[in-house]
DOTOR-957796 format. One line per 3 residues: number of its first residue (from 1); their letters; for each residue y negated, x negated, z negated of N, C-alpha, C. Coordinates in steps of 0.05 Angstrom, whole numbers, plus 5000, padded with zeros to 4 digits. Each point is the difference from the previous one (the first is absolute). Example, Ala and Ser with C-alpha at 12.3 -4.5 7.8 and 13.67 -1.06 7.14 Angstrom:
1> AS> 5114:4736:4844:4976:5018:5000:4976:4982:5000 ~ 4979:5007:5014:4976:4984:4999:4978:5015:4986
//
This chain:
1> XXX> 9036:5046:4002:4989:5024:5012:4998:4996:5031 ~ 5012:5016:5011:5004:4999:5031:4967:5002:5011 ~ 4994:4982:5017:4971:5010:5019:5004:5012:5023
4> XXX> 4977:5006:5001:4993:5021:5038:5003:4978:5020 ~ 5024:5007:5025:4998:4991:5012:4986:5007:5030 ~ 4984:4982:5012:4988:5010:5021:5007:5000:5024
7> XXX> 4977:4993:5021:5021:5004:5029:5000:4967:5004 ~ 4996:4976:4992:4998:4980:5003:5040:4987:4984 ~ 4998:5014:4989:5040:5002:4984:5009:5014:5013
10> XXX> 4998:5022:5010:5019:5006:5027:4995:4985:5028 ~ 4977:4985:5002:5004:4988:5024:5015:4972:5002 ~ 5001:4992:4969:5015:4983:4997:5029:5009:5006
13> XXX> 5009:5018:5002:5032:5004:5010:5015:4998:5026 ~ 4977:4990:5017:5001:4993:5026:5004:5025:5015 ~ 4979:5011:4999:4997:5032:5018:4993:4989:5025
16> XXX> 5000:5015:5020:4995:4990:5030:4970:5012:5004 ~ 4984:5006:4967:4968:5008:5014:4989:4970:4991 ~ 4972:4994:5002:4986:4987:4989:4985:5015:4975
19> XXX> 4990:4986:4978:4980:5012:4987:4977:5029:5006 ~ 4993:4980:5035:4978:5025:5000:5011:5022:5008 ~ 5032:5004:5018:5009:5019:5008:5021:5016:4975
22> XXX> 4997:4984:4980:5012:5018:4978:4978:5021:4986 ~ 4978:4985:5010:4969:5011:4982:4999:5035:5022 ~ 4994:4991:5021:5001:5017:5014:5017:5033:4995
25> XXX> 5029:4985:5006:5015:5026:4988:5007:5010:4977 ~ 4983:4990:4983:5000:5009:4969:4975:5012:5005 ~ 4971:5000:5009:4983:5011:5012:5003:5023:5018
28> XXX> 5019:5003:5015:5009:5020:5013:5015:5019:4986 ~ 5022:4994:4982:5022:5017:4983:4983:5007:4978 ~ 4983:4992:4993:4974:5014:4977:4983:5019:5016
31> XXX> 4990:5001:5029:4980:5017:5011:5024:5024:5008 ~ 5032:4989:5007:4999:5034:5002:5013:5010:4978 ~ 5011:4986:4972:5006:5012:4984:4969:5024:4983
34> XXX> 4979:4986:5009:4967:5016:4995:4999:5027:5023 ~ 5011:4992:5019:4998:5024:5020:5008:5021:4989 ~ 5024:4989:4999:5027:5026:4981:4986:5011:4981
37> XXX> 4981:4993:4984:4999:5012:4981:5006:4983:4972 ~ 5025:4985:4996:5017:4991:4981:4985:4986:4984 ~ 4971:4977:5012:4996:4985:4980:4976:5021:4984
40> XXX> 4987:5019:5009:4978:5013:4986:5022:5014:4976 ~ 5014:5010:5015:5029:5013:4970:4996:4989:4984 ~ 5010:4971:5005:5012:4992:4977:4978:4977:4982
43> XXX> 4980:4993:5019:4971:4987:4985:4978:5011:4997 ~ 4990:5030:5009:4982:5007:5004:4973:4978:5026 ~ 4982:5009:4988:4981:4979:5019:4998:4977:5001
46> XXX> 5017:4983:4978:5004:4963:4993:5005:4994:5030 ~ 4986:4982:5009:5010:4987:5026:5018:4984:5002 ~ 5023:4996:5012:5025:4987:5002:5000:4989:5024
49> XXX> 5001:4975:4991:4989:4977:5029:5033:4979:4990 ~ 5013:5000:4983:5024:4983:5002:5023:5015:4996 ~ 5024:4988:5005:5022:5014:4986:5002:4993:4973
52> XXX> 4985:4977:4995:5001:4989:4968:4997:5020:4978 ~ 4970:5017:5012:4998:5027:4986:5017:5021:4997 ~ 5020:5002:5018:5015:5021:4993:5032:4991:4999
55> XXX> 5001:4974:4993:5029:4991:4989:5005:5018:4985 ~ 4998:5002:4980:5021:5023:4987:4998:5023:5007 ~ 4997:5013:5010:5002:5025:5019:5022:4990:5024
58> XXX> 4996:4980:5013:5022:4997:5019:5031:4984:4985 ~ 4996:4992:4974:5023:4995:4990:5007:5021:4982 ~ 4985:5018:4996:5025:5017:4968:5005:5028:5024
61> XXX> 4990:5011:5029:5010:5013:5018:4984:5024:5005 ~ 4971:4996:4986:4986:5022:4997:4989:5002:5033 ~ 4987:4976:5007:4984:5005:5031:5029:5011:5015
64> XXX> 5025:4990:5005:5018:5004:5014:5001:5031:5004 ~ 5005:5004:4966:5000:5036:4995:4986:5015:5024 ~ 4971:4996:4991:4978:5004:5004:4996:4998:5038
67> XXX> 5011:4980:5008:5001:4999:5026:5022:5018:5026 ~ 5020:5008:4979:5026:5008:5008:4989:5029:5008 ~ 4998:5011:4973:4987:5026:4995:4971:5010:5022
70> XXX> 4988:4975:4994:4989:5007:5031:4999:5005:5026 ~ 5008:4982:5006:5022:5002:5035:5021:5017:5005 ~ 5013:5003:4989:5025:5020:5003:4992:5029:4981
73> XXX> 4976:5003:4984:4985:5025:4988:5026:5012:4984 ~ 5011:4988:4982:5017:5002:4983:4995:4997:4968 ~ 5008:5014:4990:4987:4998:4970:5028:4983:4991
76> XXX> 5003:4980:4976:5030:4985:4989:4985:5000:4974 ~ 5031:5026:4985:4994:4992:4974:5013:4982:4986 ~ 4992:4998:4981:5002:4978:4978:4991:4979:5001
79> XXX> 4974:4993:5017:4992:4977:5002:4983:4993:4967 ~ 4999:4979:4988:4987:4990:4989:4978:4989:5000 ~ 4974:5014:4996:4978:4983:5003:4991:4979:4984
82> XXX> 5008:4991:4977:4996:4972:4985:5022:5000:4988 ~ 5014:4988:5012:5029:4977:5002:5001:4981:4984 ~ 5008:5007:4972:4990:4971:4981:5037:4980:5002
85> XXX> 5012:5004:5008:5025:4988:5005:5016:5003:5021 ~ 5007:4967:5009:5012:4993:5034:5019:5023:5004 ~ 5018:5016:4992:5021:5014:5003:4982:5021:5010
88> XXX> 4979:5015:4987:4982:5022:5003:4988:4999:5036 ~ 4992:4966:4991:4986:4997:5034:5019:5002:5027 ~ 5023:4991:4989:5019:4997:5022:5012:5034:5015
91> XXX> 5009:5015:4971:4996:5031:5004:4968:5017:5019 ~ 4981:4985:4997:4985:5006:5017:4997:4993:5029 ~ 5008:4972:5007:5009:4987:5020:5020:5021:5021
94> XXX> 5013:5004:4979:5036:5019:5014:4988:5018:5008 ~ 4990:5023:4987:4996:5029:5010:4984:4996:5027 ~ 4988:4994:5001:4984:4994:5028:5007:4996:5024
97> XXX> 5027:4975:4988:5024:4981:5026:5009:5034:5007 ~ 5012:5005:4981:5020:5025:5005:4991:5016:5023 ~ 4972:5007:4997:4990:5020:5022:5001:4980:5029
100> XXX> 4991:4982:4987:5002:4979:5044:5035:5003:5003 ~ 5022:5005:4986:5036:4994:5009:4998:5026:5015 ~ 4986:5022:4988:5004:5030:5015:4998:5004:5026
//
């Protein structure tokens, strides 16, 4: 069974932040994905203090969706909101890309 990996496994990949400056901008990319709007969407009032919490939302393409659609105020159909298979997630991934090639 695969485990959650955190920011201490990506720092192991030799990123040019330290720990605390990885903490930081995962702290930052969570306060303005809350600005937007995106994380009350998609959690309601749960407080979301890691990306750990919303791994699967940023892997099966829902936050992406969700983010795209916001910024550029575009509706994309066919998104999938519970993605029970990789092919499904990756189709959610794409529609999204598609609008940033435009």
């Amino acid at each position: 069974q695969p485990r959650s990996r955190g920011l201490g496994d990506v720092y192991k990949r030799q990123l040019p932040y330290t720990l605390g400056e990885l903490k930081l901008l995962e702290i930052s990319l969570l306060n303005w994905l809350k600005k937007l709007g995106i994380l009350s969407k998609l959690y309601g009032s749960l407080e979301i203090d890691s990306f750990l919490l919303i791994q699967r939302e940023l892997t099966n393409g829902i936050l992406l969706s969700d983010l795209i659609q916001t910024l550029f105020n575009v509706k994309i159909p066919g998104i999938f909101k519970d993605p029970k298979v990789e092919a499904t997630c990756i189709s959610n991934i794409r529609k999204p890309l598609e609008i940033l090639r435009r």
